[in-house]
Backbone as JSON, one array per atom type, in Angstrom:
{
  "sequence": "XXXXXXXXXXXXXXXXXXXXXXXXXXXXXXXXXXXXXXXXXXXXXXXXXXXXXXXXXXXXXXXXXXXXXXXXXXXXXXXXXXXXXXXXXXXXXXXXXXXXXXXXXXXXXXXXXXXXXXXXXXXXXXXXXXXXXXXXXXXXXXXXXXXXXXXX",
  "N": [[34.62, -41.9, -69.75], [35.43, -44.86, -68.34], [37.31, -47.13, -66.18], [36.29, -50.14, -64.4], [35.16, -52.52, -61.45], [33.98, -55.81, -62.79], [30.47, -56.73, -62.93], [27.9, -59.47, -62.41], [25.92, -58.58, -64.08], [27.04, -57.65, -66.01], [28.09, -59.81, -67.96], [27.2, -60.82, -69.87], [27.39, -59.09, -72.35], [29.92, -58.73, -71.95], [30.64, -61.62, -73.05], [30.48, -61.18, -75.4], [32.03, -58.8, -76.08], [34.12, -60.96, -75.71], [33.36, -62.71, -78.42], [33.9, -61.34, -80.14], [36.46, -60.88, -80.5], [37.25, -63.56, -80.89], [38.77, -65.16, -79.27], [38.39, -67.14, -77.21], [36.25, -69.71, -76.35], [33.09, -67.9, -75.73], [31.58, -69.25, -73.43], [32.82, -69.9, -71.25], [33.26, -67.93, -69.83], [31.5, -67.71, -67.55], [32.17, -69.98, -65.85], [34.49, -69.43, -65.21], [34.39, -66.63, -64.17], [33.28, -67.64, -62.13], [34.29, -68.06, -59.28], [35.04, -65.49, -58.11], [32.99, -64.02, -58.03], [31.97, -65.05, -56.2], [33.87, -65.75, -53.52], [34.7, -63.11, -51.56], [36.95, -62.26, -51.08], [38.81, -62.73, -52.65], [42.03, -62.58, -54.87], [41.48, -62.22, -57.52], [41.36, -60.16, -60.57], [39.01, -58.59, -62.35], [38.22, -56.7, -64.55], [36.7, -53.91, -66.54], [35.99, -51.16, -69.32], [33.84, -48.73, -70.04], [32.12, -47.11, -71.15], [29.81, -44.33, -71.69], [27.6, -46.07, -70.86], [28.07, -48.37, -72.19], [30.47, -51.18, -72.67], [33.6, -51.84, -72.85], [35.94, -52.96, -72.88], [37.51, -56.18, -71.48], [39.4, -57.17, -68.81], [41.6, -60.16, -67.17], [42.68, -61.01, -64.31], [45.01, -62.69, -62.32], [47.01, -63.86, -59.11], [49.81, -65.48, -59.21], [49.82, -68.72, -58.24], [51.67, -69.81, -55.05], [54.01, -67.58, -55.09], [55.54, -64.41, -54.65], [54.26, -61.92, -55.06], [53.75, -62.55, -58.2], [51.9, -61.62, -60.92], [49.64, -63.37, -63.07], [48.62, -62.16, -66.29], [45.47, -63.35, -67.51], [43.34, -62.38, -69.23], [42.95, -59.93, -72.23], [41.21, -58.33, -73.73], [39.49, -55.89, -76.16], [36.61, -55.1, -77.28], [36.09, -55.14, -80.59], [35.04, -53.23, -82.48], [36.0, -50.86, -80.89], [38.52, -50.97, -81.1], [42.37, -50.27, -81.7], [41.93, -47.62, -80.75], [43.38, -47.24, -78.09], [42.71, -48.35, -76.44], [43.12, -50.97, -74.94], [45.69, -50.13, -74.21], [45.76, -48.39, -72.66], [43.76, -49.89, -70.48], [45.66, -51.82, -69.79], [47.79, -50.57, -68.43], [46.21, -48.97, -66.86], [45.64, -51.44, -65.29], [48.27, -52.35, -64.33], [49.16, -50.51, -63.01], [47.25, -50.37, -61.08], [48.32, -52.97, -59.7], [50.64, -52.15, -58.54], [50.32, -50.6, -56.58], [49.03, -52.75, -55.2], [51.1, -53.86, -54.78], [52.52, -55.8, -55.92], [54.72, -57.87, -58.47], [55.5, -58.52, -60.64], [54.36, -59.22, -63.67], [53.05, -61.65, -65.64], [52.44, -62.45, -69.42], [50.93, -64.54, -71.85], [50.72, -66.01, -74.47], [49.67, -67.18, -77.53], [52.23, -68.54, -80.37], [50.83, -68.7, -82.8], [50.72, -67.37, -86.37], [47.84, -65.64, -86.38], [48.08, -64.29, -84.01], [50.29, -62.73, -84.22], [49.37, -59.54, -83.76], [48.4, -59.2, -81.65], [51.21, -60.09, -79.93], [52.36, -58.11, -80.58], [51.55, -55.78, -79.26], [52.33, -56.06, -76.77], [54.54, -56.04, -76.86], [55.33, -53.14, -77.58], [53.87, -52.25, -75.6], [56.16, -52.59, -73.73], [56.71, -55.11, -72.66], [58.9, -57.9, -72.54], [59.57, -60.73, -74.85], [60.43, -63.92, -72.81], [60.41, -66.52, -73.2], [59.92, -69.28, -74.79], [57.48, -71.8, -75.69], [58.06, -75.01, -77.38], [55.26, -76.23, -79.33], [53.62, -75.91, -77.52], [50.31, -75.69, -77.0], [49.36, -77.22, -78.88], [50.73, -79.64, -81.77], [52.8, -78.03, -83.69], [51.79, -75.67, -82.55], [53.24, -73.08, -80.26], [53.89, -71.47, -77.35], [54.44, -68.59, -76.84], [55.88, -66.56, -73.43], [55.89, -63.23, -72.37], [57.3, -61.48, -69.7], [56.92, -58.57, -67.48], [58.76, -56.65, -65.55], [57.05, -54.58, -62.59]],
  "CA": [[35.1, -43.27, -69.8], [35.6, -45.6, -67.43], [37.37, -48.29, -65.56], [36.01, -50.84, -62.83], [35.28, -53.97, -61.45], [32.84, -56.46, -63.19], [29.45, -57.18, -62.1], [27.4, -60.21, -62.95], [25.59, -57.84, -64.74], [28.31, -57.1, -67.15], [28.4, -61.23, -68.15], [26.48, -61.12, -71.52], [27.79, -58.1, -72.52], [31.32, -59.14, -72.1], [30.99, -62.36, -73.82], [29.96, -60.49, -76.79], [33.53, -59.04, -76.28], [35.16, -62.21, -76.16], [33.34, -63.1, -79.41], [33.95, -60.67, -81.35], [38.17, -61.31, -80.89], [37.61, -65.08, -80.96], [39.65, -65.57, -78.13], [37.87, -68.5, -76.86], [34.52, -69.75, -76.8], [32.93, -67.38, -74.24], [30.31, -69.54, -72.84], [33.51, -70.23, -70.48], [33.33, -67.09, -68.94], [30.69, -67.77, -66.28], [33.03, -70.54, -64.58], [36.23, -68.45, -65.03], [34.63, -65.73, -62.97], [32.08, -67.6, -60.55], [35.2, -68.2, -57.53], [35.33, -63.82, -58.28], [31.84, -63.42, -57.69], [31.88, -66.01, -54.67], [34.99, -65.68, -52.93], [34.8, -61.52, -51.64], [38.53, -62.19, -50.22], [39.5, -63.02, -53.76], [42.53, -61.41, -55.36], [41.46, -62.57, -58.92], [41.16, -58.88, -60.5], [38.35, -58.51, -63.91], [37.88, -54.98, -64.98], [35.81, -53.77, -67.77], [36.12, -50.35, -69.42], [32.78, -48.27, -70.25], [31.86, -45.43, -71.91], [28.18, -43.91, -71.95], [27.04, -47.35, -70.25], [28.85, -49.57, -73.36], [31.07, -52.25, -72.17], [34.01, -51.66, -74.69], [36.8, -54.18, -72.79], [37.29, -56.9, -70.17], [40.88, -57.65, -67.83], [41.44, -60.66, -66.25], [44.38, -61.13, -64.05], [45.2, -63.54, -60.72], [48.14, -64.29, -58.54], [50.69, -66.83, -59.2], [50.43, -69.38, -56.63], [53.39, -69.89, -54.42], [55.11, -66.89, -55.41], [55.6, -63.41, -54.04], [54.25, -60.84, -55.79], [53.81, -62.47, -59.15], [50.58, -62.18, -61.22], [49.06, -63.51, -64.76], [47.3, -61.6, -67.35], [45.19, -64.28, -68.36], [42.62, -61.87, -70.4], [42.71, -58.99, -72.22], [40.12, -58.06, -75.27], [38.82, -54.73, -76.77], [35.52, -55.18, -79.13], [36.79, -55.19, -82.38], [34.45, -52.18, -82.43], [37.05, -50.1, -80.18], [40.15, -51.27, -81.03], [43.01, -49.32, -82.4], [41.68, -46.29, -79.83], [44.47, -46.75, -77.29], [41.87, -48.43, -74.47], [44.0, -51.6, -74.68], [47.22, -49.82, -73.65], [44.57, -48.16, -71.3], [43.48, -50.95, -69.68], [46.73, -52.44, -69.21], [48.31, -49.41, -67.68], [45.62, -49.51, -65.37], [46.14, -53.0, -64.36], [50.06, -52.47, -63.94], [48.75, -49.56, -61.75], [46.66, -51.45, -59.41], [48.82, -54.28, -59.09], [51.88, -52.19, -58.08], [50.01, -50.44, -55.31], [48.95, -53.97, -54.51], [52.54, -54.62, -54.06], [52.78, -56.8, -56.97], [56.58, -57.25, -58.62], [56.03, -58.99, -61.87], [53.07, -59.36, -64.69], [53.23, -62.7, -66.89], [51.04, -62.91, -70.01], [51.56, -65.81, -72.65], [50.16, -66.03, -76.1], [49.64, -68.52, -78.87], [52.95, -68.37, -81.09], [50.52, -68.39, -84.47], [50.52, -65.98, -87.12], [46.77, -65.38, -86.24], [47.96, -63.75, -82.51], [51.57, -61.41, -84.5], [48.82, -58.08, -83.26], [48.52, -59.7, -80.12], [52.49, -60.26, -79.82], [52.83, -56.63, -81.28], [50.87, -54.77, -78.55], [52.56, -56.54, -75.91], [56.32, -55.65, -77.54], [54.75, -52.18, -77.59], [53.58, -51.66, -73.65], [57.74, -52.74, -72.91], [57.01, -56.21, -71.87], [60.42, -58.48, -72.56], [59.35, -61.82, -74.21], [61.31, -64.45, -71.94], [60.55, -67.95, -73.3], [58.88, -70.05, -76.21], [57.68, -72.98, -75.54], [57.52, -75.41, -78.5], [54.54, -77.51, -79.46], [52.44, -76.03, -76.11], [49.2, -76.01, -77.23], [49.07, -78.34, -79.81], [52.05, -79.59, -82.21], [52.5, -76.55, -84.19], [51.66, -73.7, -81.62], [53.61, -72.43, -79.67], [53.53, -70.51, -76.29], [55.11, -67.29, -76.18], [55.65, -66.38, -72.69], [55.69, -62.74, -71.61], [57.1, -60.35, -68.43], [57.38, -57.12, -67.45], [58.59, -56.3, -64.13], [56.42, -53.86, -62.2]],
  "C": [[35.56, -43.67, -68.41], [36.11, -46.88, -66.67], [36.75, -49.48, -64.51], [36.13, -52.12, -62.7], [33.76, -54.41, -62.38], [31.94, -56.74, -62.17], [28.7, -58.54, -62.64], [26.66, -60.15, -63.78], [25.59, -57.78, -65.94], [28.37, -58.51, -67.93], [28.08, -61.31, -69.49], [26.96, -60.22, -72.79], [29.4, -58.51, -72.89], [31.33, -60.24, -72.84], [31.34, -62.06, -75.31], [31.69, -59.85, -77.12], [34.59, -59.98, -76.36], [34.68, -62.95, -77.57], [33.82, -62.26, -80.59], [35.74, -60.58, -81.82], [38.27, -62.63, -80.95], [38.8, -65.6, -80.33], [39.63, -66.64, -77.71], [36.76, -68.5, -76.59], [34.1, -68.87, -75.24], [31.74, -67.96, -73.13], [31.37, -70.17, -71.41], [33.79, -69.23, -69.25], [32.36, -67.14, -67.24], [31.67, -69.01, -65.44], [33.86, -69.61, -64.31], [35.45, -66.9, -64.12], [33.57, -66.56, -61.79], [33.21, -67.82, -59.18], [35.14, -66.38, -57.31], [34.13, -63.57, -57.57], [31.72, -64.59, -56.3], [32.39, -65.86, -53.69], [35.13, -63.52, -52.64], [36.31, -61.72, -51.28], [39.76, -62.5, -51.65], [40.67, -62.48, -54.17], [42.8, -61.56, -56.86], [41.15, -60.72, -59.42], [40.16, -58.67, -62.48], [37.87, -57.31, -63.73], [37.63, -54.89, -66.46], [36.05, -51.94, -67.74], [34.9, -50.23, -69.75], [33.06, -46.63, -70.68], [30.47, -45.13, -72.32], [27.39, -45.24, -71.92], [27.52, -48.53, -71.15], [29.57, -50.02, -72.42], [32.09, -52.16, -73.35], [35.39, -53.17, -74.14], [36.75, -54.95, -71.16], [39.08, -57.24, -69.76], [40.7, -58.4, -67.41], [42.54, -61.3, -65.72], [43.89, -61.66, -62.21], [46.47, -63.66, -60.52], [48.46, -65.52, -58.78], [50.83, -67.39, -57.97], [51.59, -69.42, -56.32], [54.68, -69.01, -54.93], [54.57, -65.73, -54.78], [55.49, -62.14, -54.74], [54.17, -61.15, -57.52], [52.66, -62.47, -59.72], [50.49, -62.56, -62.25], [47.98, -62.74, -65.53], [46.74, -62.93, -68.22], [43.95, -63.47, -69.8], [42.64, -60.65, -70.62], [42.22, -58.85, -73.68], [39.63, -56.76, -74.8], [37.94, -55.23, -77.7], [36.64, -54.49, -80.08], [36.13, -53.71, -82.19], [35.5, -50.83, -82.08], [38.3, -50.11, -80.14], [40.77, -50.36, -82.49], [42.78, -47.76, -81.76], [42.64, -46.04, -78.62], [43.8, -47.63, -76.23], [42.5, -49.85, -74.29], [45.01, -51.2, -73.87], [46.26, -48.89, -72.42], [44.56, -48.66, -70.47], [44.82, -51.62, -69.02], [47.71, -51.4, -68.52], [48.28, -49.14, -66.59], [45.67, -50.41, -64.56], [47.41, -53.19, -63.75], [49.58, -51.64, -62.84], [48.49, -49.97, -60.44], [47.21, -52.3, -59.08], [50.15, -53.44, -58.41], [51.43, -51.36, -56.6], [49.92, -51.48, -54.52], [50.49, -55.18, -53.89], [53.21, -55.82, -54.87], [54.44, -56.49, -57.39], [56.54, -57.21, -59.87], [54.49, -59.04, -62.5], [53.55, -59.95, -65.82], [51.96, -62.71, -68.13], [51.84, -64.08, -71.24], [49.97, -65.52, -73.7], [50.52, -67.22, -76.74], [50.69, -67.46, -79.73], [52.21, -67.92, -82.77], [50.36, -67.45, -84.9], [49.11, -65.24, -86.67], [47.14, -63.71, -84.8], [49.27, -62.95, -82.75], [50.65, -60.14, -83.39], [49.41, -58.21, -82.15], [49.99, -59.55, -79.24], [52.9, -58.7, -79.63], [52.77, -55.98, -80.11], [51.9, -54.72, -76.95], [54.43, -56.06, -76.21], [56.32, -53.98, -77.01], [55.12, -51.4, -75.95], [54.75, -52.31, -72.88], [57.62, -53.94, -71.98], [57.9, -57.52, -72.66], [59.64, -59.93, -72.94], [61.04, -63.31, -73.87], [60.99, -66.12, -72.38], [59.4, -68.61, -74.59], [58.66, -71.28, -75.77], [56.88, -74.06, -76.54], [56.25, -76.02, -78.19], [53.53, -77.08, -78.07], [51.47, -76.47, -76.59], [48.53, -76.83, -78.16], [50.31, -78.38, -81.03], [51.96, -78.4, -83.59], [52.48, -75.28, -84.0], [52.0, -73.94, -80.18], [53.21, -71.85, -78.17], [54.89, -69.39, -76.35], [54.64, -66.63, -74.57], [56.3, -64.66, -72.34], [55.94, -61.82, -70.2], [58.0, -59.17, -68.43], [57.4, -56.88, -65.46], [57.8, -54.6, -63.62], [56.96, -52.75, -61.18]]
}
């Protein structure tokens, strides 16, 4: 098994992981990484786990503008297929990893408050990250934003 970076490669493959958690529609993924694949000076960071050439999850985490050391987990999915194996708390382990060599301080992630996203909430309670704010009515009246950090 394996960690790395994504390749453009990896694009069809990974959607397939963002469908299968219905995260969001993944035909969004080709903007959300083309500044990654454009920009080599980038410090947007998408990592994909593998195992015997499978594609089992995708990371995707950037710096908070105008701050010092802070970043966002904006994605993190396991195929349904692989989940419940640990490569979640994997993956994010790894990402705390690389960001604290990178000198990073802090790691924000935010979630939809609905019952649908409790796992989601769970995992994140789990890997000792503190959540720090709700904010009503974000995403539409009804849901919620749970916000998320764990200092690094």
């Amino acid at each position: 098994m394996n960690i790395r970076n994504i390749g453009k490669q990896d694009l069809p493959v990974l959607k397939r992981i963002i469908d299968s958690v219905e995260l969001f529609p993944s035909d969004l993924l080709d903007e959300m990484t083309s500044s990654y694949f454009e920009n080599h000076d980038t410090e947007e960071i998408w990592l994909t786990k593998t195992a015997e050439e499978s594609l089992m999850a995708i990371v995707y985490c950037a710096p908070e503008k105008l701050t010092n050391g802070t970043y966002n987990l904006y994605l993190i999915a396991v195929h349904q297929d692989y989940q419940g194996q640990g490569i979640g708390n994997e993956m994010i382990t790894y990402l705390e990893n690389l960001l604290k060599r990178r000198g990073a301080r802090i790691l924000l992630v935010e979630t939809s408050g609905l019952p649908h996203y409790e796992l989601t909430r769970q995992f994140y309670d789990k890997t000792n990250y503190q959540r720090h704010a709700v904010i009503k009515d974000f995403y539409q009246d009804g849901e919620d934003k749970i916000v998320f950090w764990k200092k690094l």
